[in-house]
C-alpha distance (Angstrom), angle and dihedral (degrees) to the residues before:
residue distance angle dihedral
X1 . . .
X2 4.17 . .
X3 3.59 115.1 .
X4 3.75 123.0 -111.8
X5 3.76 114.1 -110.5
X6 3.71 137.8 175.7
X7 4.06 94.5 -101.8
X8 4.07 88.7 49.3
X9 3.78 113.5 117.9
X10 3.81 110.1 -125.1
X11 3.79 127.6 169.2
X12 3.87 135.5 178.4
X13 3.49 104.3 -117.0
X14 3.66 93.5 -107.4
X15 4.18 76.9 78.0
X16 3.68 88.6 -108.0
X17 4.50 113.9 145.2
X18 3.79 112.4 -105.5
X19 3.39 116.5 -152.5
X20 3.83 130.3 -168.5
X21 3.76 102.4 -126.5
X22 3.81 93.0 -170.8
X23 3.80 122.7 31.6
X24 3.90 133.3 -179.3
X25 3.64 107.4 -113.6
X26 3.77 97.4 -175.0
X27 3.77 87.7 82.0
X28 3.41 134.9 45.2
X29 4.22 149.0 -161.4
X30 3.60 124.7 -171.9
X31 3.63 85.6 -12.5
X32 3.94 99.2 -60.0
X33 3.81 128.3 103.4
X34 3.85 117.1 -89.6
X35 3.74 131.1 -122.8
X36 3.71 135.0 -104.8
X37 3.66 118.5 -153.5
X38 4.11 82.5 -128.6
X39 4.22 92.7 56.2
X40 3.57 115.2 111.0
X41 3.68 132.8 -131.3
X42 3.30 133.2 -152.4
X43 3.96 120.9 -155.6
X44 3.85 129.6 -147.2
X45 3.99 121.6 -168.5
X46 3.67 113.9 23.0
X47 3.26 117.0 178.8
X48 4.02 86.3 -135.4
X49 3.41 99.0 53.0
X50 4.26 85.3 82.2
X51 4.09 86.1 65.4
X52 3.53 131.7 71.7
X53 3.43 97.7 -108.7
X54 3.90 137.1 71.7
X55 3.56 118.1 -45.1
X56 3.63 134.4 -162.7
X57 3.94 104.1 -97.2
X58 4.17 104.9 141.4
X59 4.24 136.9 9.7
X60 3.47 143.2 170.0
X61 4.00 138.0 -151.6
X62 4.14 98.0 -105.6
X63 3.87 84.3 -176.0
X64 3.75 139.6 30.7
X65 3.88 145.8 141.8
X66 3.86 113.3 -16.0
X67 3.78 95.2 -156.2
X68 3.85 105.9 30.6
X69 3.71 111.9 75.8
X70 4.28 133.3 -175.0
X71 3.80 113.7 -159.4
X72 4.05 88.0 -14.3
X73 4.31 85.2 -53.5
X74 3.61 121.7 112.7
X75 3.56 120.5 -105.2
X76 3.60 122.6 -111.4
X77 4.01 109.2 -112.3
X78 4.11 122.4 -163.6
X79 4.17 84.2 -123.9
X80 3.66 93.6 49.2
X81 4.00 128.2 96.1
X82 3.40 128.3 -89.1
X83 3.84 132.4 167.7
X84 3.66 137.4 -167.9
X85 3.72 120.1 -120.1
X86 3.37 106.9 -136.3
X87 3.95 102.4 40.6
X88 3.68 103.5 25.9
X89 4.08 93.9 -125.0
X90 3.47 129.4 113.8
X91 4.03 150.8 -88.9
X92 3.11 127.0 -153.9
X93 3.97 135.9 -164.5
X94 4.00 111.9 -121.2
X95 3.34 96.9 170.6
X96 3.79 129.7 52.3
X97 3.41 149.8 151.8
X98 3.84 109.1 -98.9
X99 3.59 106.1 -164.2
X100 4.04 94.2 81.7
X101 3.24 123.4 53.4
X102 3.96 134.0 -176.0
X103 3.91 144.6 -176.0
C-alpha cells in the first residue's frame, strides 16, 4: 500500500481537506514528509459542519503499516484506518505518492 505523505490528498468523507498538522521530517517520499499513524490532522470544509450536529473538524490514522516504521511509529498507509474525532467516521487518502510502498 502507498505511504502517506504530507502532499497526499486526504478528506473525511463528508469531502472535507485533511491535513497532517505534524509530519516526520526525518523521512521522506516523493520529496514530502511521511506520516505517523500518531500525526494529527486537522480538517477544513465538512459538509456537516452547516448542521447542528458534529462535524468533521480533526482525525488520526488508528492503523497503518505493520513493518515500515518512522521514528519507531508506524507509517500511515492509503489502505490503513483512520477516523475522525469528532464523528467517529472515516478519512481516507485518495491521493498518494506511488513510488513507496509499505505493509
Amino acid at each position: 500500500m502507498p505511504i502517506v505523505h504530507l502532499g497526499a490528498t486526504v478528506m473525511c468523507m463528508h469531502a472535507g481537506n485533511a491535513v497532517a498538522t505534524m509530519p516526520f521530517p526525518r523521512v521522506t517520499v516523493s520529496g514530502q514528509p511521511v506520516v505517523q499513524t500518531t500525526t494529527p490532522y486537522v480538517i477544513a470544509g465538512c459538509s456537516l459542519s452547516t448542521s447542528s450536529g458534529p462535524f468533521c473538524a480533526s482525525g488520526q490514522w488508528i492503523a497503518g503499516a505493520t513493518r515500515v516504521l518512522a521514528g519507531g511509529l508506524p507509517v500511515a498507509v492509503a489502505g490503513g484506518t483512520a477516523v475522525c474525532i469528532a464523528t467517529g467516521t472515516g478519512m481516507q487518502a485518495l491521493v498518494t505518492q506511488a513510488r513507496a510502498l509499505a505493509t
